[in-house]
N, C-alpha and C positions, 0 to 999 in steps of 0.2 A: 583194577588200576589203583595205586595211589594216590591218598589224597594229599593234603595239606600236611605238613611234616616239624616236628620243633628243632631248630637252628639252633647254635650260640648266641645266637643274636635275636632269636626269639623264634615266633612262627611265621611262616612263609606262607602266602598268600598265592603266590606262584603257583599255574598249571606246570603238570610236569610233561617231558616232552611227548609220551601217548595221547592225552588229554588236548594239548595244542592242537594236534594232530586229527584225533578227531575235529574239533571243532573248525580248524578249516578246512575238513572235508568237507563236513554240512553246509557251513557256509559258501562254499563252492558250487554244490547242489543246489541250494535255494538260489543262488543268484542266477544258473542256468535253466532251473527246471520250476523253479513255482515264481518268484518276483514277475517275470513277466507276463504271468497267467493269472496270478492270484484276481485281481479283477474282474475279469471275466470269470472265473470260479466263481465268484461271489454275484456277480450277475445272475449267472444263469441258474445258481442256488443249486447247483452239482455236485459230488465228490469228485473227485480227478482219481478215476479208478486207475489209470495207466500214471499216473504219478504216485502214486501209493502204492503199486505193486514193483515201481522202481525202489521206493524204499525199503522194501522188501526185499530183493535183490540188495541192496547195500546191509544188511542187516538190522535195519532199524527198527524192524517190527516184532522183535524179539530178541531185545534188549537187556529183559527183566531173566532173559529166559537160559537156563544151565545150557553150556554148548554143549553139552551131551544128548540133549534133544531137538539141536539143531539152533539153539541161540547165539547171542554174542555173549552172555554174561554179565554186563556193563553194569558196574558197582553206581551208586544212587548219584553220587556228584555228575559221570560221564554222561546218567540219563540226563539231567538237569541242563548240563551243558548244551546238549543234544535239541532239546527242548526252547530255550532260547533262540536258538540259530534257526531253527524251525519255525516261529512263531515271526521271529523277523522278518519271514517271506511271508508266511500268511498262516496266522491265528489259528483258520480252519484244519486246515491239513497239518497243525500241531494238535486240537483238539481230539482230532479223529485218531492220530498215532498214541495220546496219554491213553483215551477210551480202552484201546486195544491192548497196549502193551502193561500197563498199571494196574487196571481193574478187571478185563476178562484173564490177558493172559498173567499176569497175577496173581489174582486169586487160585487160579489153578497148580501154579507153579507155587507156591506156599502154602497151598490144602488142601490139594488133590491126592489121590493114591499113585504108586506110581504107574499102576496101571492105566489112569489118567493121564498121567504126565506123559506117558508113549505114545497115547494114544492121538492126544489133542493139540499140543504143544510143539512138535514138529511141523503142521501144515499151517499152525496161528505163526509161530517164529521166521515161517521163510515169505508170509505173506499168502499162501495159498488158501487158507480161508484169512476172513477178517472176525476180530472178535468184537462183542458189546457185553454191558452190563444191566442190569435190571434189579435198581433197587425203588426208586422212585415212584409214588403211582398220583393216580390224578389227585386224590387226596391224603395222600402223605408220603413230606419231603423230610426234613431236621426232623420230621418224627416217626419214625420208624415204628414207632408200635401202634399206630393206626392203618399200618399197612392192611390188607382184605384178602392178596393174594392168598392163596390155602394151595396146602400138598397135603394131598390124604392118601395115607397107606394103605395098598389093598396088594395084598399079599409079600411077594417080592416086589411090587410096582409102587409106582406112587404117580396120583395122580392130580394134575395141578389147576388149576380154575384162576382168572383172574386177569389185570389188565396195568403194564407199566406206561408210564410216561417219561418223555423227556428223552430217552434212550438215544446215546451216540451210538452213529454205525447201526441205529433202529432194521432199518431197510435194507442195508446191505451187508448186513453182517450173518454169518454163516453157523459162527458157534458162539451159543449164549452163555452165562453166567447168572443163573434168577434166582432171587431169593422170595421163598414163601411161607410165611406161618405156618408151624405144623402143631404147635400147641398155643392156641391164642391165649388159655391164661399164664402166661408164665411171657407175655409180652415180647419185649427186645428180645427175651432170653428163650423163647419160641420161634424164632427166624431157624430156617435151615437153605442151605442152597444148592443149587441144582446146574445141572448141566444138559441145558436144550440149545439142537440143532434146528438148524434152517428148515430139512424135511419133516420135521415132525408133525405128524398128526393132531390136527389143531391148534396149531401154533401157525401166527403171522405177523406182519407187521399192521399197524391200524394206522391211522392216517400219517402223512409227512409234515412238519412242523414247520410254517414259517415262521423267521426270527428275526428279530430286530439286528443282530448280527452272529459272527459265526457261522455266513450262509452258507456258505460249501462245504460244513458240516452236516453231514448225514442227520436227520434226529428225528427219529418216530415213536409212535404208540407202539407196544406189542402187546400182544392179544392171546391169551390163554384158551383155550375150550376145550379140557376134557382131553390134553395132553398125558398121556398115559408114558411113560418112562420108568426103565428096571434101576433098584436101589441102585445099582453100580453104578448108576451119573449123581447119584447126592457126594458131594462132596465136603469130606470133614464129618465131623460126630453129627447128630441128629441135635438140633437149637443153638447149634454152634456158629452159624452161618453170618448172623450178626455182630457176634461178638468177634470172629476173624475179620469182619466187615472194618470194624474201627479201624485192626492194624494195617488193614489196605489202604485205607485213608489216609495215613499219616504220610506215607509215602506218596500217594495219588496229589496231597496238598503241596510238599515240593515240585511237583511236577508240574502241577497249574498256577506256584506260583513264579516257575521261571518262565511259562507261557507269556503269563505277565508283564515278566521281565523283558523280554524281544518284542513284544508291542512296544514296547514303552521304546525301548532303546529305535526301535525301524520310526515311531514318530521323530523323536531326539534326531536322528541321522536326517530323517526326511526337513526337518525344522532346520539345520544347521545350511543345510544346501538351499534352504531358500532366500536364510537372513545373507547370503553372499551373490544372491542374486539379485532382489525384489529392491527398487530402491523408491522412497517417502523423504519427501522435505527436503530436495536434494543430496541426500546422503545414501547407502546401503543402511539395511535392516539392520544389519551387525554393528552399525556404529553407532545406534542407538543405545543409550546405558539401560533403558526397561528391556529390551530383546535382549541385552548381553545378561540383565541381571536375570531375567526368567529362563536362560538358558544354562546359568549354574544352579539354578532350582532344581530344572528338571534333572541334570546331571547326579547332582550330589542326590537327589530323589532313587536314582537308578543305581549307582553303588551303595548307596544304604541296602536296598530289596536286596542284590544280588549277593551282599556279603550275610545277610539272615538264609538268605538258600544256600549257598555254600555252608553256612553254618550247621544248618540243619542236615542238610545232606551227608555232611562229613562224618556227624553224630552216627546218619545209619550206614554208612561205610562203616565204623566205628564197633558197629552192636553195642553203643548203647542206648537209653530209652531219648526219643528226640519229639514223643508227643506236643509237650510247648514248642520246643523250636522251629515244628516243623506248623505249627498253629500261628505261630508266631509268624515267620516267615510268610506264611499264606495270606493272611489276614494284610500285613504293611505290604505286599507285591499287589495285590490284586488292589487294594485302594492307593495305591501309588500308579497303579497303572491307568486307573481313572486322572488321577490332577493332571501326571504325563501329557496323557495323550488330548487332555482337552488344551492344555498351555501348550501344545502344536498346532490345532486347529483355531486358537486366539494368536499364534505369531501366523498363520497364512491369512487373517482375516477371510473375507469373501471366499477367496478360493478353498480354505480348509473344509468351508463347506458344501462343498460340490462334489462329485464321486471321482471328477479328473483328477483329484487329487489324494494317492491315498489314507492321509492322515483320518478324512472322515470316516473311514472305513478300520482303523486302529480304536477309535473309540468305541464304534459302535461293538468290535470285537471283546474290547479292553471288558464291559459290562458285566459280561458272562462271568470273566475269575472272581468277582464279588458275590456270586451268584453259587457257580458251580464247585461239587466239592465240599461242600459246606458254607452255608453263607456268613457271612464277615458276624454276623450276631453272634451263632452257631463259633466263631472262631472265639470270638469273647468270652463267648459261655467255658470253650474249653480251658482257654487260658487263665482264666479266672480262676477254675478247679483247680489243676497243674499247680497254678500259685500258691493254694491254702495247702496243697497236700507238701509243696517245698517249704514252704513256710511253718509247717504245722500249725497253723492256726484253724 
């Protein structure tokens, strides 16, 4: 699809009319099929498997993915888009669709073989299995070369030992994406990744994860033991699996930081209908200058985020390199999406904090993009780098 385009008159900021288009499909969808569930999702700390497999059916779960194997295609702005409008219904069932479409089916779709990509990528794109990823372990996140995971060679096979955490789609996901040391000393540059399925011998899920939010996000332990798998599931050159890992991330961090952005914007919307409701001191909320003034906060807050992820995103529509921007982007969405969504639950006072309302369930979502993806340090760290190498200093 096209992106942003240069005018006479400059650049255009304007979707163009496929782009509209999707996005108020999605938004159409979320208002029939998750808004008024999301709650109870998040109660009952569920995935909404028969709403996920709707998405799939609309092609959203294979997004990333060449229509030649059964995807839509959809260049990085459209995901993005996609992704907001998703997250404005609920966080979780945005979380669960980045996992799958960004980082399993991703990964595979940019360095897999294509024997791979035939193989896999048709039943992850139409939703018939669900995918996860697995880089994280109990003791190491931002650092990847503490990882413990091991794949050792034995013959044609390889065989994997070890235990991830954190894993979206942990439990219900079908076909994995795991990365494991195959030469510890040569660290980061020692990762290789692998392709395990749900039946695999020795392979499970380990416990389910309560969370502070994102509860109708699937997210477990997965459990290694003597998982035996033929070279033809490693995917990419042998200690390469890390170093393709960063360029999945760059993309993965737009994704979570438009996540971001449809929290923020569903508190902003839910904030706006209540100051035209709720009324103190004999007036409406809205006629207060503090509620008007902290509602151009959160406003101008939300088009800033949104025009650094178009920014970015447009970069990898673009081919070219968007590592800052797409760090960048990440880093001011996901801590924007914190002030957001807490100056929604400080305009409902009392009731913001109560689960009838869903703003307190925006925050407790919002946490995670600070978190996940890289955390906001981790997002310093890179941008910081990015800047010396622009700068040559």
């Amino acid at each position: 699809m096209p992106t942003q385009t240069k005018t006479k008159e400059g650049m255009s900021f304007s979707l163009n009319e496929e782009q509209e288009l999707l996005k108020q499909t999605i938004r159409d969808f979320v208002e029939k099929e998750v808004k008024p569930h999301a709650a109870s999702w998040d109660e009952k700390e569920e995935a909404p498997l028969s709403t996920i497999k709707k998405l799939g059916e609309l092609g959203i779960l294979g997004m990333p993915i060449d229509p030649k194997y059964g995807g839509s295609g959809l260049d990085m702005l459209s995901i993005a888009l996609v992704m907001e409008e998703l997250a404005r219904g609920d966080g979780s069932l945005a979380l669960t669709v980045a996992a799958h479409n960004g980082l399993a089916c991703g990964h595979i779709s940019n360095f897999g073989s294509e024997g791979q990509k035939q193989k896999y990528l048709p039943e992850l794109a139409t939703g018939k299995k669900l995918g996860g990823w697995g880089l994280t372990e109990p003791g190491s996140g931002s650092d990847a070369a503490s990882m413990k995971t091991r794949a050792i060679k034995d013959g044609d096979h390889w065989v994997l030992n070890g235990t991830k955490m954190f894993i979206t789609n942990g439990s219900i996901g079908e076909t994995f994406v795991i990365l494991a040391v195959t030469e510890p000393e040569k660290r980061q540059k020692g990762i290789s990744a692998f392709i395990i399925e749900k039946e695999d011998k020795g392979f499970k899920a380990g416990k389910k994860l309560l969370k502070m939010g994102m509860r109708s996000s699937d997210t477990s332990e997965l459990i290694l033991e003597d998982v035996r798998i033929p070279d033809s599931r490693r995917i990419g050159e042998i200690n390469k699996g890390f170093i393709n890992t960063l360029m999945i991330l760059d993309k993965g961090r737009i994704s979570i930081g438009a996540l971001a952005i449809g929290l923020a914007q569903a508190s902003f919307e839910e904030s706006m209908k209540y100051v035209n409701q709720r009324e103190t001191f004999g007036k409406l909320l809205k006629e207060h200058d503090v509620i008007r003034f902290t509602l151009a906060d959160m406003a101008v807050d939300i088009d800033a985020a949104r025009l650094l992820i178009y920014r970015a995103a447009t970069y990898a529509c673009e081919g070219k390199s968007f590592t800052l921007e797409a760090s960048m982007a990440k880093l001011f969405s996901s801590e924007m999406a914190m002030r957001v969504c807490n100056k929604g639950i400080q305009i409902h006072g009392g009731y913001g904090y109560i689960r009838e309302f869903p703003v307190e369930r925006y925050l407790r979502d919002a946490k995670l993009c600070d978190i996940g993806e890289g955390t906001s340090e981790i997002q310093r760290l890179v941008i910081s780098r990015e800047l010396f190498k622009k700068y040559g200093v």
